[in-house]
C-alpha positions as CSV (number, residue, x, y, z in Angstrom):
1,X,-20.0,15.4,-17.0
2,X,-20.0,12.4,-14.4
3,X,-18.1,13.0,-11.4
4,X,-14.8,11.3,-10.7
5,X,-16.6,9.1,-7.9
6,X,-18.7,7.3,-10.7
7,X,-16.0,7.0,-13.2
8,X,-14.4,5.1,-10.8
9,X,-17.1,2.8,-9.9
10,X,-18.0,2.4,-13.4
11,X,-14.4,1.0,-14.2
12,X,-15.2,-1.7,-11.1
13,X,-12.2,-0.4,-8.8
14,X,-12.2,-2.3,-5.2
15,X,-12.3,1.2,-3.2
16,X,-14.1,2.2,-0.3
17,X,-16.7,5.1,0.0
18,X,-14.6,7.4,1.9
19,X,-12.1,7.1,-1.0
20,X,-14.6,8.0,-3.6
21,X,-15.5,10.8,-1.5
22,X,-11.8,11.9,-1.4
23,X,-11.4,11.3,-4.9
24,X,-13.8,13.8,-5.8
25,X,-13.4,16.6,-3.3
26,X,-9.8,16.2,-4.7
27,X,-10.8,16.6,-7.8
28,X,-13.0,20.0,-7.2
29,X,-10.4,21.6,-5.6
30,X,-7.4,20.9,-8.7
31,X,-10.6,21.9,-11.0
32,X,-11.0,25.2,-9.5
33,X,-6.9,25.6,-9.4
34,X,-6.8,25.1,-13.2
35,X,-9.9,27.8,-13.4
36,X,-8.0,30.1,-11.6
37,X,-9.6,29.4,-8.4
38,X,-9.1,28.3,-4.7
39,X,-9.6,25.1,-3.3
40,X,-10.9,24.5,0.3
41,X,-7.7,24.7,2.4
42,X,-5.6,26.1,0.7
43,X,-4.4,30.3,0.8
44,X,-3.5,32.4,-1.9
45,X,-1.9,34.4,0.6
46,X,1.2,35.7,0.1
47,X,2.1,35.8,3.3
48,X,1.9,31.8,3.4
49,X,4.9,29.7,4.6
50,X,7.2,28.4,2.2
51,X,7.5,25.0,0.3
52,X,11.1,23.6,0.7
53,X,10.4,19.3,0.1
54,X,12.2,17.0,-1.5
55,X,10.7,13.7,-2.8
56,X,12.5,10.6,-2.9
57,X,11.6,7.5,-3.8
58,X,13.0,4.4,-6.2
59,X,12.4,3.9,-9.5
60,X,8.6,3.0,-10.8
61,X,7.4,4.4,-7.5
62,X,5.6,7.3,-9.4
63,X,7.8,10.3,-7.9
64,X,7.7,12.6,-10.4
65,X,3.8,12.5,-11.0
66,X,3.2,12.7,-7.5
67,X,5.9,15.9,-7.1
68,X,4.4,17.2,-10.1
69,X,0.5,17.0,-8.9
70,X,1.6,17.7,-5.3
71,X,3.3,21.0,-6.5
72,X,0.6,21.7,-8.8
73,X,-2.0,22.0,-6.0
74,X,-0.3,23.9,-3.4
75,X,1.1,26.4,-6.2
76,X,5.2,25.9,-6.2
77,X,7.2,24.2,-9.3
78,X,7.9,20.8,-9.5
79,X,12.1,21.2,-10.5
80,X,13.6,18.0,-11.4
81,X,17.0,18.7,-11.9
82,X,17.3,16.1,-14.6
83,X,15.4,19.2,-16.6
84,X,17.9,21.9,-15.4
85,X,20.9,19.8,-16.1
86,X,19.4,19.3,-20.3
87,X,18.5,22.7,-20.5
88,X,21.8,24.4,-19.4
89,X,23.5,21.5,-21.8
90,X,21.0,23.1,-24.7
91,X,22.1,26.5,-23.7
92,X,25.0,26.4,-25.3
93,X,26.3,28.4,-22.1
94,X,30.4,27.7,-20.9
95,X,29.4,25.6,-17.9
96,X,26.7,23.7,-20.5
97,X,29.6,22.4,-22.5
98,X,31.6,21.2,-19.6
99,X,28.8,19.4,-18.4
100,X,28.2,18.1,-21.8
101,X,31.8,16.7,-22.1
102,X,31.3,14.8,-19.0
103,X,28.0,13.3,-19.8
104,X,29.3,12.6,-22.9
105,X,32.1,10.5,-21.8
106,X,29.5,8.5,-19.4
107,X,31.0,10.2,-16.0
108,X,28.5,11.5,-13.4
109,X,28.7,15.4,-12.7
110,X,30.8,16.4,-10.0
111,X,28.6,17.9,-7.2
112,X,29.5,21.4,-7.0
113,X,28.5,21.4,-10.6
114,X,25.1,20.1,-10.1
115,X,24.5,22.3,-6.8
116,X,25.5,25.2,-9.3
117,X,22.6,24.8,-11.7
118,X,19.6,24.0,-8.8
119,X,21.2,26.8,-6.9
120,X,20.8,29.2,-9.6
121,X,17.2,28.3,-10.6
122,X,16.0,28.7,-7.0
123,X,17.3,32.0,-6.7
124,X,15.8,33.0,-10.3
125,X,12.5,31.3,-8.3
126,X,12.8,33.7,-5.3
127,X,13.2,36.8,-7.6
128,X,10.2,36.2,-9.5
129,X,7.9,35.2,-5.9
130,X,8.2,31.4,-5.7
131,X,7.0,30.7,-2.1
132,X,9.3,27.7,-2.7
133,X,9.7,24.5,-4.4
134,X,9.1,20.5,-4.6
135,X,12.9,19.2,-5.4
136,X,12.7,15.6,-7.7
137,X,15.8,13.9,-8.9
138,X,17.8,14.9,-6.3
139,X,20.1,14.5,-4.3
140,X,21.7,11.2,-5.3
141,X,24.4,11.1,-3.2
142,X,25.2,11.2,0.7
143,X,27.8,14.6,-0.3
144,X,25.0,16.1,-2.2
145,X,22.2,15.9,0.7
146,X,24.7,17.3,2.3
147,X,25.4,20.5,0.4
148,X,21.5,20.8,0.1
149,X,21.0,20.7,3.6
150,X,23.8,23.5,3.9
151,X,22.8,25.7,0.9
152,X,18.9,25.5,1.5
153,X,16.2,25.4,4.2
154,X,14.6,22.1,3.5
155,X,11.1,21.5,5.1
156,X,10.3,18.2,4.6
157,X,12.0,14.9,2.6
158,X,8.9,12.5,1.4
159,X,10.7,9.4,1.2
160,X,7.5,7.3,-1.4
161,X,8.1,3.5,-0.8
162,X,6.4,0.6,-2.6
163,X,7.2,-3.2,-1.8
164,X,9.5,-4.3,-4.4
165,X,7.3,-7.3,-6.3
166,X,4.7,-4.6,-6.9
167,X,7.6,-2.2,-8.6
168,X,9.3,-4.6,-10.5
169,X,5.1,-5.6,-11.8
170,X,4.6,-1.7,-12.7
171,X,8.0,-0.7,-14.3
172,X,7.2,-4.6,-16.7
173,X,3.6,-3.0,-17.0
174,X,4.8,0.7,-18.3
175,X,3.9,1.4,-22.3
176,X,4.7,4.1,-24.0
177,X,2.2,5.6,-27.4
178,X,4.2,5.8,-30.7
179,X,1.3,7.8,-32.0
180,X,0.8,10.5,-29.5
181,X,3.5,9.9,-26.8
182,X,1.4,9.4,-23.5
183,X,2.5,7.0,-21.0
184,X,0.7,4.4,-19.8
185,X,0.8,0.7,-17.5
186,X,-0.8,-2.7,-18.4
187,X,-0.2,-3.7,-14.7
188,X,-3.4,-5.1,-13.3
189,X,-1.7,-5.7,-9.4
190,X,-3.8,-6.8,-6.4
191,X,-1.7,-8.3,-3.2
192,X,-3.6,-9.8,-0.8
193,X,-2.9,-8.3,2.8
194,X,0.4,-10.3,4.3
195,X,0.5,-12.5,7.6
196,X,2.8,-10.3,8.7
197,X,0.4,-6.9,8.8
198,X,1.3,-5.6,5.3
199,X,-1.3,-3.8,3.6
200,X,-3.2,-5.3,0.8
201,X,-1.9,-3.3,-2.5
202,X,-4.6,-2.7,-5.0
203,X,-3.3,-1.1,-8.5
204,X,-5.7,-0.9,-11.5
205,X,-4.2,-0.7,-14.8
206,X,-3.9,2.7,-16.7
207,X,-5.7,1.6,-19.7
208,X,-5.1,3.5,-23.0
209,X,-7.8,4.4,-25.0
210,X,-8.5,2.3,-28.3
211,X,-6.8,4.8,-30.9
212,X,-3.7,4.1,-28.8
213,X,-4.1,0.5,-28.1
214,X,-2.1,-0.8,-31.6
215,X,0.8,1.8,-31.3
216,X,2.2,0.7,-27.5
217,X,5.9,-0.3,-27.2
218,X,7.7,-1.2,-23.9
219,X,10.7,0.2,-22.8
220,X,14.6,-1.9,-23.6
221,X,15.2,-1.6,-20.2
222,X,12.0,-2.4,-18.5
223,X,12.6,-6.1,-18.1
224,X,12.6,-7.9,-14.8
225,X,16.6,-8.7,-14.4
226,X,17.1,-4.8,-15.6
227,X,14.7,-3.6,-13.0
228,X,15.9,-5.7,-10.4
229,X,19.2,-4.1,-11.0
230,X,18.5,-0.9,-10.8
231,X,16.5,-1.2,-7.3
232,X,19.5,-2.9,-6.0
233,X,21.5,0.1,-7.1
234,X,19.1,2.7,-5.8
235,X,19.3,0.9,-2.2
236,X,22.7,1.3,-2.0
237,X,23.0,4.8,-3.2
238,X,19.9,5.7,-0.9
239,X,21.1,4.9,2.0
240,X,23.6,7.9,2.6
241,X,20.9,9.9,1.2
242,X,18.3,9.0,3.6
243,X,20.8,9.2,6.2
244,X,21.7,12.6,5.7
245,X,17.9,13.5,6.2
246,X,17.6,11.2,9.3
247,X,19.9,13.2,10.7
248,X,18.2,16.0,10.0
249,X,15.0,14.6,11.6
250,X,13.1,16.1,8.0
251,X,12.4,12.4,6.4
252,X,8.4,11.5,6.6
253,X,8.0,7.9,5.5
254,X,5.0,7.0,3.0
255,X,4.4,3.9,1.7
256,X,2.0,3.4,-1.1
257,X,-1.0,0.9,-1.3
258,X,-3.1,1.8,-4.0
259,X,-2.8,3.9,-7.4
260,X,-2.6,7.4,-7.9
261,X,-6.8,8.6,-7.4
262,X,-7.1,6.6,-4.1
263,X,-3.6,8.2,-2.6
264,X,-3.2,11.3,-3.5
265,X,-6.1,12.4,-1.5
266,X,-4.5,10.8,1.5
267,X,-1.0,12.2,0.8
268,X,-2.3,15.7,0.4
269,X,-3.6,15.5,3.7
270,X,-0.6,14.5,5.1
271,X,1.1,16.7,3.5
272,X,-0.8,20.3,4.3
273,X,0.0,19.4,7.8
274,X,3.8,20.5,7.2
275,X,3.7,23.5,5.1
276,X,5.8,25.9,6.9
277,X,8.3,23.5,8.2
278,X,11.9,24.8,8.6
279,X,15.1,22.5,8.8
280,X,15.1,23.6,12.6
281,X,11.5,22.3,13.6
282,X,12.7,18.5,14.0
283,X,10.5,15.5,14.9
């Protein structure tokens, strides 16, 4: 099989060496996690500090396949509580059908009520030997940072930025497969570097593969003046959230140049360097 390197360079991506090379040492190690294996730099140990992050970031920014690939390789689960909240709905269980009847009449759930459900999977996590966890989807609110902040030891916020002409190009780029369901993004984005000292961004598309080529469809809501909405919503109801962490001195700011191969490497990094962190080690 070629290596992830040449796959790369065979696609004609504008990357540098010493991303290739982190491309496919990155690769290796999540090859030998899905063979049962250990990566370099990483401890099976039981013994090893606990995971307590939460991932924010605005929508199209790619925080839920970074939480998911991020928690994949340092062995914790990825818990969006988007997934909690529909499966104690499906339940059928007393506090499912109140939840249901709220959703149902378009009403956000109160907070306590949310809190209940990510409270009760984290201590089902710590039963069975979760050495912690990578929170996505939440909190939304400046009063539910709060409670978090109270309830649980958070380590670490990630707070994923992207500037917002290169969202609104990747959220218009998203497709969805009819036939077999797999995302994918038409987006082709390269910013030059700015006068001002920002980055140049450099985003290949996520091609799909010909069988899946004639069955794409885009998303109602992924149209410019939609998108542009919801960013302007998620800046308001961010900054209390953010704040909250600021406060806190747990929020690491990352802002994101290039597509997924190119950064994770780079994130990973940063990230190893704050396993074990407690609410109490502040910046």
């Amino acid at each position: 099989m070629a290596s992830a390197s040449a796959a790369l360079q065979r696609r004609g991506w504008r990357l540098p060496p010493s991303t290739y090379a982190a491309v496919s040492s990155l690769k290796d190690a999540l090859d030998r996690l899905a063979s049962g294996g250990t990566p370099a730099g990483f401890s099976t140990d039981a013994a090893r500090p606990s995971i307590n992050w939460v991932f924010l970031g605005p929508p199209g920014v790619g925080k839920g396949t970074y939480a998911s690939r991020v928690a994949k390789a340092f062995r914790v689960p990825h818990i969006a509580t988007g997934d909690l909240i529909r499966a104690e709905i499906k339940s059928g269980s007393s506090l499912g059908a109140q939840m249901k009847s709220i959703v149902n009449q378009g009403k956000l759930l109160p907070c306590d009520m949310v809190q209940q459900v990510l409270q009760e999977r984290l201590a089902r996590g710590r039963q069975q030997g979760e050495r912690g966890f990578i929170l996505d989807g939440y909190p939304r609110t400046g009063a539910q940072a709060e409670q978090l902040l109270t309830s649980t030891d958070i380590g670490l916020v990630l707070n994923l930025s992207l500037r917002e002409e290169v969202l609104v190009q990747k959220c218009m780029g998203r497709r969805l497969c009819r036939h077999c369901g797999k995302n994918y993004n038409v987006a082709d984005i390269h910013l030059a570097a700015s006068a001002d000292g920002r980055p140049e961004i450099v985003m290949p598309p996520l091609s799909p593969p010909p069988e899946c080529a004639p069955h794409l469809e885009t998303r109602a809501d992924d149209q410019e003046e939609v998108i542009r909405h919801r960013l302007e919503v998620y800046k308001q109801e961010s900054k209390p959230v953010e704040g909250a962490f600021r406060k806190a001195g747990l929020v690491v700011d990352f802002e994101l140049t290039a597509g997924i191969p190119e950064t994770l490497p780079k994130l990973m990094l940063l990230l190893e360097s704050y396993v074990g962190r407690h609410a109490y080690d502040r910046a």
